[in-house]
C-alpha positions as a Markdown table, in Angstrom:
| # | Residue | x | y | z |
|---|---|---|---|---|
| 1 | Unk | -25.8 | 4.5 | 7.8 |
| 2 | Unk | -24.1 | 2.1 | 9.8 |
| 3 | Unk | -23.7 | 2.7 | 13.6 |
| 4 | Unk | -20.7 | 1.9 | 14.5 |
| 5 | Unk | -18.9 | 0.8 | 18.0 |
| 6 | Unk | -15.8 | 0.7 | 16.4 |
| 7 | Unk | -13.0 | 3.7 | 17.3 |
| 8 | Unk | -10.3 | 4.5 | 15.1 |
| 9 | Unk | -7.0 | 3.7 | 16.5 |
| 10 | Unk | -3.3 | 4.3 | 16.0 |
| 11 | Unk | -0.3 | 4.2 | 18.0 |
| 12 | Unk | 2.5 | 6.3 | 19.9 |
| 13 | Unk | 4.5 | 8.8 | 18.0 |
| 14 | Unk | 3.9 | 10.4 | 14.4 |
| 15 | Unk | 0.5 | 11.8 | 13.3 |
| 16 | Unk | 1.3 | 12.2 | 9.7 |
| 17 | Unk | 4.1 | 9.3 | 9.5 |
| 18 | Unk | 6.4 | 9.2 | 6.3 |
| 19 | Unk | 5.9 | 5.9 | 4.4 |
| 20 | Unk | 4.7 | 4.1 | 7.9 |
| 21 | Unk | 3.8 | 0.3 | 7.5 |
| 22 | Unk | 2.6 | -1.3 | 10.8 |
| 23 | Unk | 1.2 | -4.8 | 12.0 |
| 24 | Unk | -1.9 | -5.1 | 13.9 |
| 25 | Unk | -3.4 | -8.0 | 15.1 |
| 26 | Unk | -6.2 | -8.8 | 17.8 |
| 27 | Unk | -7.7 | -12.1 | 18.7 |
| 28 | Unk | -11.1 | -13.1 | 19.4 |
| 29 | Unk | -13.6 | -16.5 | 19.7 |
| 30 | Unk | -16.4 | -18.0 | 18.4 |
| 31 | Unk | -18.8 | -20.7 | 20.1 |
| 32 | Unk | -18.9 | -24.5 | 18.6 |
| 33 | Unk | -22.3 | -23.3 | 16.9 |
| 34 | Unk | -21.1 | -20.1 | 15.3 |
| 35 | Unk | -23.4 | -18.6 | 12.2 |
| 36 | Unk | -22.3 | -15.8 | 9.7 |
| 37 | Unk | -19.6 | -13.4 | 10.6 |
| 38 | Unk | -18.7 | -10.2 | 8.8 |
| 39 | Unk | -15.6 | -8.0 | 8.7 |
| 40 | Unk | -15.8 | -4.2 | 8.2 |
| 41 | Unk | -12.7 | -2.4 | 7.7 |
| 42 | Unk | -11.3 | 1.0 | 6.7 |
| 43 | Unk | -8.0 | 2.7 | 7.0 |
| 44 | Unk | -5.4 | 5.8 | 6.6 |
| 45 | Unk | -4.0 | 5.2 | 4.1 |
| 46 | Unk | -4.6 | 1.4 | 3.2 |
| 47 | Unk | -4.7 | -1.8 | 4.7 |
| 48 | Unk | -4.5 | -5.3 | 3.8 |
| 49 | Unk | -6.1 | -7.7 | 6.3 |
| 50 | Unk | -5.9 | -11.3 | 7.1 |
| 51 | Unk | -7.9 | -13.7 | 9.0 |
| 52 | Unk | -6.1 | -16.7 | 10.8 |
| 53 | Unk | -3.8 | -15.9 | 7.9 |
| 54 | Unk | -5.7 | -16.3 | 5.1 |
| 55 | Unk | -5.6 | -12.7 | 3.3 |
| 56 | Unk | -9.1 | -11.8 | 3.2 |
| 57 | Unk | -8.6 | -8.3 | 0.9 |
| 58 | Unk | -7.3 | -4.9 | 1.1 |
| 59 | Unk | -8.4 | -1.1 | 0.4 |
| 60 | Unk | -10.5 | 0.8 | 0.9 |
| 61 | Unk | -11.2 | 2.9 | -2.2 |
| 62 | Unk | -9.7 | 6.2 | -3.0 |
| 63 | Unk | -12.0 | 8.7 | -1.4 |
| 64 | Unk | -11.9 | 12.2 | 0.1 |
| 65 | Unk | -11.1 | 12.4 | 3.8 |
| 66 | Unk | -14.7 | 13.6 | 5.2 |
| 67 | Unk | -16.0 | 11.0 | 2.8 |
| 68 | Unk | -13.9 | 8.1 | 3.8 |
| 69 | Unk | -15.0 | 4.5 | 2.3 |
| 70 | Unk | -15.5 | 1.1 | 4.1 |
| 71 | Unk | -15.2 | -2.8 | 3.4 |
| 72 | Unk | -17.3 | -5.7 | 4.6 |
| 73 | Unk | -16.1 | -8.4 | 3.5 |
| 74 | Unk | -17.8 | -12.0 | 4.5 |
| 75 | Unk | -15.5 | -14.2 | 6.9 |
| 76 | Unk | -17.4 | -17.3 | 8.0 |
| 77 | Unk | -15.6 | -19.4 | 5.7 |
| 78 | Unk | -11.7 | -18.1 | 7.0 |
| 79 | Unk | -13.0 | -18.6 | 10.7 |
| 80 | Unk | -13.6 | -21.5 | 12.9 |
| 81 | Unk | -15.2 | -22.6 | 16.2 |
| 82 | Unk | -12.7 | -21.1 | 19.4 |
| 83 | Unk | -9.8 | -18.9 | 18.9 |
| 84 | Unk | -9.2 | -16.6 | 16.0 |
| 85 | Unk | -6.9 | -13.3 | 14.8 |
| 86 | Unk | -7.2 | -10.9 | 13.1 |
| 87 | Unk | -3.9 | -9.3 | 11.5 |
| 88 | Unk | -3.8 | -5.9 | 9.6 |
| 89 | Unk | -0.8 | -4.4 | 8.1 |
| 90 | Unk | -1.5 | -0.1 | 7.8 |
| 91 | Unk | 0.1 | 1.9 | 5.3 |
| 92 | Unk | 0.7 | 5.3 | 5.4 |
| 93 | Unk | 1.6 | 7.5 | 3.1 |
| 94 | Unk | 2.2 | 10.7 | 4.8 |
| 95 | Unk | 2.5 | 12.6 | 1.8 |
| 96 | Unk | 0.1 | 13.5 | -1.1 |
| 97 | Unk | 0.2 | 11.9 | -4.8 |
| 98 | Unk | -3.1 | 12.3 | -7.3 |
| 99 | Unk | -5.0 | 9.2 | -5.6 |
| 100 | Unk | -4.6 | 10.9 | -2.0 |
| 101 | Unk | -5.0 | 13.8 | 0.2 |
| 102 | Unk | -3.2 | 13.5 | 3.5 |
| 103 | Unk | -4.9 | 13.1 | 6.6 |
| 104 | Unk | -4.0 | 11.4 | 9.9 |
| 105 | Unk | -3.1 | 7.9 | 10.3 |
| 106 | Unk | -5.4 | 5.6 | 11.8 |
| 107 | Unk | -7.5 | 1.9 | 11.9 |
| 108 | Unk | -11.1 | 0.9 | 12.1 |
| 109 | Unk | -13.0 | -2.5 | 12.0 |
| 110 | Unk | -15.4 | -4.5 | 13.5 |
| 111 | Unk | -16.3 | -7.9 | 13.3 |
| 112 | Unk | -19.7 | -9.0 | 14.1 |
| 113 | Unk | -21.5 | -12.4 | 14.6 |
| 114 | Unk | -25.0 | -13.0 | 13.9 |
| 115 | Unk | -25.2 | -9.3 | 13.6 |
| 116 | Unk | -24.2 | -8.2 | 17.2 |
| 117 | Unk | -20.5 | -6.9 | 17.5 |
| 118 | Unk | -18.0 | -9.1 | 18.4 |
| 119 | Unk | -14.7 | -6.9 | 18.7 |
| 120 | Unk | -14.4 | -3.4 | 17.3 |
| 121 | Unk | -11.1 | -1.2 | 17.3 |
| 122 | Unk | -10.3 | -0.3 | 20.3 |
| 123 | Unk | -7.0 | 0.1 | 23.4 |
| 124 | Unk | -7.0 | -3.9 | 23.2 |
| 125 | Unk | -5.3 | -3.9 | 19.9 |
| 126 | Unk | -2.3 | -4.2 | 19.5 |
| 127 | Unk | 0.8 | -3.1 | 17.2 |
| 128 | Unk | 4.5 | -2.3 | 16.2 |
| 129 | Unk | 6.0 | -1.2 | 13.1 |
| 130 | Unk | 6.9 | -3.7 | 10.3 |
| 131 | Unk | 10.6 | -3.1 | 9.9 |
| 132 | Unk | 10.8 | -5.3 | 7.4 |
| 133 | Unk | 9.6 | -2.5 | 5.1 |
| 134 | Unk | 12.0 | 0.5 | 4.4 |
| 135 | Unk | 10.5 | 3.9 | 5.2 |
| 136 | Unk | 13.4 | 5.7 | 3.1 |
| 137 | Unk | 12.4 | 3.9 | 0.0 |
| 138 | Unk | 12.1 | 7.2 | -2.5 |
| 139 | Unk | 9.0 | 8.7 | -3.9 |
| 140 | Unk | 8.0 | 7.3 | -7.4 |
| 141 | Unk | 7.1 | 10.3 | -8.8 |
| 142 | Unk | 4.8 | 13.0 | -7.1 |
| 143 | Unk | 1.9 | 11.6 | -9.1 |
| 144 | Unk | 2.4 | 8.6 | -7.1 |
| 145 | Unk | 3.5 | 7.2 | -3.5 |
| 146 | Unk | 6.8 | 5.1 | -2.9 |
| 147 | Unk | 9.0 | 2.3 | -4.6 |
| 148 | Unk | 8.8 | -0.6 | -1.9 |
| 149 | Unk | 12.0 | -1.9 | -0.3 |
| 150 | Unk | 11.2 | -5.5 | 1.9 |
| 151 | Unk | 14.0 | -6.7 | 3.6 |
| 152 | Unk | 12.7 | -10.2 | 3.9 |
| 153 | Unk | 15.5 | -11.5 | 6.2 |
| 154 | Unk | 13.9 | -9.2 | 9.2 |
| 155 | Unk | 10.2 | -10.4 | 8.2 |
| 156 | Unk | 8.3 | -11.1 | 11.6 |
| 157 | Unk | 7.4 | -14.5 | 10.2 |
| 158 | Unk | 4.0 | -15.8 | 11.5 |
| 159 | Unk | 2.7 | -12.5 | 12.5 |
| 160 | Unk | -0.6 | -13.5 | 10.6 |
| 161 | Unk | -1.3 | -16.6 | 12.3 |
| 162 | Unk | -2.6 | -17.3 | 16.1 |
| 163 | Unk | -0.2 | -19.1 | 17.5 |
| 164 | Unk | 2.5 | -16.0 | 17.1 |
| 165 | Unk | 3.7 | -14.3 | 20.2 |
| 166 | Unk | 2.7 | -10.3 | 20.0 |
| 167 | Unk | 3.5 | -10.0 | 24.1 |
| 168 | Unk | 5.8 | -7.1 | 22.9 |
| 169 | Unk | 3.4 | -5.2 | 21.0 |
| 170 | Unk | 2.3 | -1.8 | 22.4 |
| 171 | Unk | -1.4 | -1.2 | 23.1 |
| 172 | Unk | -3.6 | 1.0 | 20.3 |
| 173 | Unk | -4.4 | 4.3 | 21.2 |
| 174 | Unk | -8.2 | 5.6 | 20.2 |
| 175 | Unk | -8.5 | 8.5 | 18.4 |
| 176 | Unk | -12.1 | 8.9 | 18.5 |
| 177 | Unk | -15.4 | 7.3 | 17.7 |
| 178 | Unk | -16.6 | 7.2 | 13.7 |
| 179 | Unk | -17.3 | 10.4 | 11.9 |
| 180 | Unk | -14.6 | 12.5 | 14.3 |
| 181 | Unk | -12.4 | 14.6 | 12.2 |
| 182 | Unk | -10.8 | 14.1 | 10.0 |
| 183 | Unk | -12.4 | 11.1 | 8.4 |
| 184 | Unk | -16.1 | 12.3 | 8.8 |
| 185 | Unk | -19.4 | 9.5 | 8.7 |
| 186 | Unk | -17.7 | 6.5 | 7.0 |
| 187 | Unk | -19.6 | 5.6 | 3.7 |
| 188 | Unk | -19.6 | 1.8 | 2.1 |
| 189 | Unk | -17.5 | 1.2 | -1.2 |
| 190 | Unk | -19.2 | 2.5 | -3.8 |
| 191 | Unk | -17.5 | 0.3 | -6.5 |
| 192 | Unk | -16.9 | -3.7 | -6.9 |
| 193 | Unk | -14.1 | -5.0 | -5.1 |
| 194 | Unk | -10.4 | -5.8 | -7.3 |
| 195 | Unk | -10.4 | -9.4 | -8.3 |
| 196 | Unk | -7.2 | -10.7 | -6.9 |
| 197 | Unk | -6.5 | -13.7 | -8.2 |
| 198 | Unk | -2.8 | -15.7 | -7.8 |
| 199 | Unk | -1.3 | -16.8 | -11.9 |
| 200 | Unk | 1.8 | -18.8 | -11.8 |
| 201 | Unk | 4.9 | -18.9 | -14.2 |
| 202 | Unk | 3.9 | -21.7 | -16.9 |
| 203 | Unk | 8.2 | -22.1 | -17.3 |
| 204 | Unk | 10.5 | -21.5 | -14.9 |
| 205 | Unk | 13.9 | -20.8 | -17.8 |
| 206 | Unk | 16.3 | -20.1 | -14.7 |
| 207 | Unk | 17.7 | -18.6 | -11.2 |
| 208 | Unk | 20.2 | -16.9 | -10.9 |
| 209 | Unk | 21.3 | -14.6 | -7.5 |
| 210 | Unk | 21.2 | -10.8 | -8.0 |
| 211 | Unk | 23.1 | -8.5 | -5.6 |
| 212 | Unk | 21.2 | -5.1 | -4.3 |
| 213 | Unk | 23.7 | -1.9 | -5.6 |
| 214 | Unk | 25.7 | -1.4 | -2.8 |
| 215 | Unk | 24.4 | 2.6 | -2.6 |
| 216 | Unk | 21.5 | 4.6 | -3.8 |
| 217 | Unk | 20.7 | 7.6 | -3.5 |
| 218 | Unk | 17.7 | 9.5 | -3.7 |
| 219 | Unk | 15.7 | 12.8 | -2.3 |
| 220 | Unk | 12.6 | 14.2 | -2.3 |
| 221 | Unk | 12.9 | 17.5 | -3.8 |
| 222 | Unk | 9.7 | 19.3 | -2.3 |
| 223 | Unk | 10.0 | 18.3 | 0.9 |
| 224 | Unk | 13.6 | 19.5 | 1.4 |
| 225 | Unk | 13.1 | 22.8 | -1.3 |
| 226 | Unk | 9.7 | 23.7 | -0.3 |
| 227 | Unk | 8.9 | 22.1 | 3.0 |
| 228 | Unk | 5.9 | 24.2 | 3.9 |
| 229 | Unk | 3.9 | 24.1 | 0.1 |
| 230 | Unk | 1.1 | 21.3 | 0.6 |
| 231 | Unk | -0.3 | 21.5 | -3.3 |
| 232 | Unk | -0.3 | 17.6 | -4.8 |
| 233 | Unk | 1.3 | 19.1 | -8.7 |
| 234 | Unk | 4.9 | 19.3 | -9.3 |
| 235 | Unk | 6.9 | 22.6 | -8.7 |
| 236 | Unk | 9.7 | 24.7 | -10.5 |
| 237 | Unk | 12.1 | 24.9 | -8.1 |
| 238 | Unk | 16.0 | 26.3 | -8.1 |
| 239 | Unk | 18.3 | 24.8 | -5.8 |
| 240 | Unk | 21.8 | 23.1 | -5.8 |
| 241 | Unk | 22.2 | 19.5 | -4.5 |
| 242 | Unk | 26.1 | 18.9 | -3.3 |
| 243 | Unk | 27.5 | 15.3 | -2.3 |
| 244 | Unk | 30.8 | 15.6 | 0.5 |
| 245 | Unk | 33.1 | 12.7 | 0.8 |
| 246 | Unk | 34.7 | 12.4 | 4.5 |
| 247 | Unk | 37.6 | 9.6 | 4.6 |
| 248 | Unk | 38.9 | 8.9 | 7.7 |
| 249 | Unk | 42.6 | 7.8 | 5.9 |
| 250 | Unk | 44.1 | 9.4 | 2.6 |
| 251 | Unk | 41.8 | 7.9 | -0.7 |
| 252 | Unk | 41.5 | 8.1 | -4.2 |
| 253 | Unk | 38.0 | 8.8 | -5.4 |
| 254 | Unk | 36.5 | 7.9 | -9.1 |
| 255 | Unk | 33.0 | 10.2 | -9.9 |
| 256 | Unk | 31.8 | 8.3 | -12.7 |
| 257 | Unk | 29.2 | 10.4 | -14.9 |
């Protein structure tokens, strides 16, 4: 078992956030005569991790909570001699589907060099939301977690690479050492890693601009019918959904069915 120095960490505000995605980054160096250096990473829910922004992977593997899985990845070739980052972007589901059980949000990794610890999750790291992602995207189904929205125009361009300015990131706060609740002793993946490998268009036959619908509207029927059931299945449920129009001058409305 590996002994960690690592604590998980998360920030200020929601425990159990609702389709949360948030940045992370922290920034380390290596001497001119560095050797190997290894990653290991887990997260709540799941992460995706770059290194001087080259993405390195993501995960970790589905897993119960008190048997949570790690990642080591290998990152001597993604670093150099001097200063380095590391950038994370969390996800969070907040909410059960047939892959996941919910538990608490929260970060751990470690980066070691030549064995001994270089930085480990801790206060020092730091974090904000990525607002580029849209928290009220709706649920897929409750087999599954949530349709992605990305407004790339509010992107925080850069935020993978060293020279970005994170002076108005708030500070990490730890949660508690490896194996506090309710993650338990973190276990290495237990299966081979995704290949994840880029294929580009062989023909590019044309581009056109698309416009977004202007509304859309969507709810998720547990969580507003039956707030307090925590079972992962679908439910029977009665209810009656109602739509109210407020115009601030006399209209004429169209309901198109």
């Amino acid at each position: 078992m590996r002994n960690w120095q690592a604590k998980w960490i998360w920030w200020d505000g929601e425990v159990l956030p609702f389709n949360a995605y948030r940045c992370a980054r922290r920034t380390f160096t290596l001497p001119s005569d560095y050797g190997e250096v290894k990653l290991h990473i887990s997260a709540d829910s799941r992460y995706f991790v770059w290194i001087n922004g080259h993405r390195v992977g993501f995960g970790p593997v589905r897993a119960f909570a008190e048997g949570w899985r790690y990642d080591t990845y290998d990152i001597t070739s993604f670093v150099h001699s001097g200063e380095n980052v590391i950038a994370v972007l969390i996800i969070h589901y907040g909410a059960p589907t047939f892959q996941y059980v919910p538990a608490r949000a929260g970060l751990v990794a470690e980066i070691e060099h030549d064995g001994e610890v270089l930085i480990a999750t801790d206060s020092s790291w730091l974090g904000v939301p990525h607002s580029a992602y849209i928290r009220r995207a709706p649920r897929i189904a409750c087999q599954q977690g949530f349709a992605e929205i990305f407004d790339a125009s509010i992107e925080p361009v850069g935020w993978t690479q060293i020279d970005f300015d994170d002076s108005g990131w708030k500070s990490a706060e730890e949660i508690g050492a490896v194996g506090c609740t309710p993650w338990g002793n973190l276990r290495p993946r237990d299966i081979p890693m995704l290949t994840d490998e880029p294929f580009y268009p062989a023909k590019v036959f044309r581009t056109r601009l698309v416009r977004s619908p202007k509304y859309a509207f969507a709810m998720w029927v547990k969580g507003n019918l039956a707030p307090d059931d925590k079972t992962y299945d679908c439910m029977p449920l009665n209810g009656l959904l109602a739509t109210v129009l407020v115009c601030k001058n006399p209209a004429v409305v169209s309901i198109i069915s």
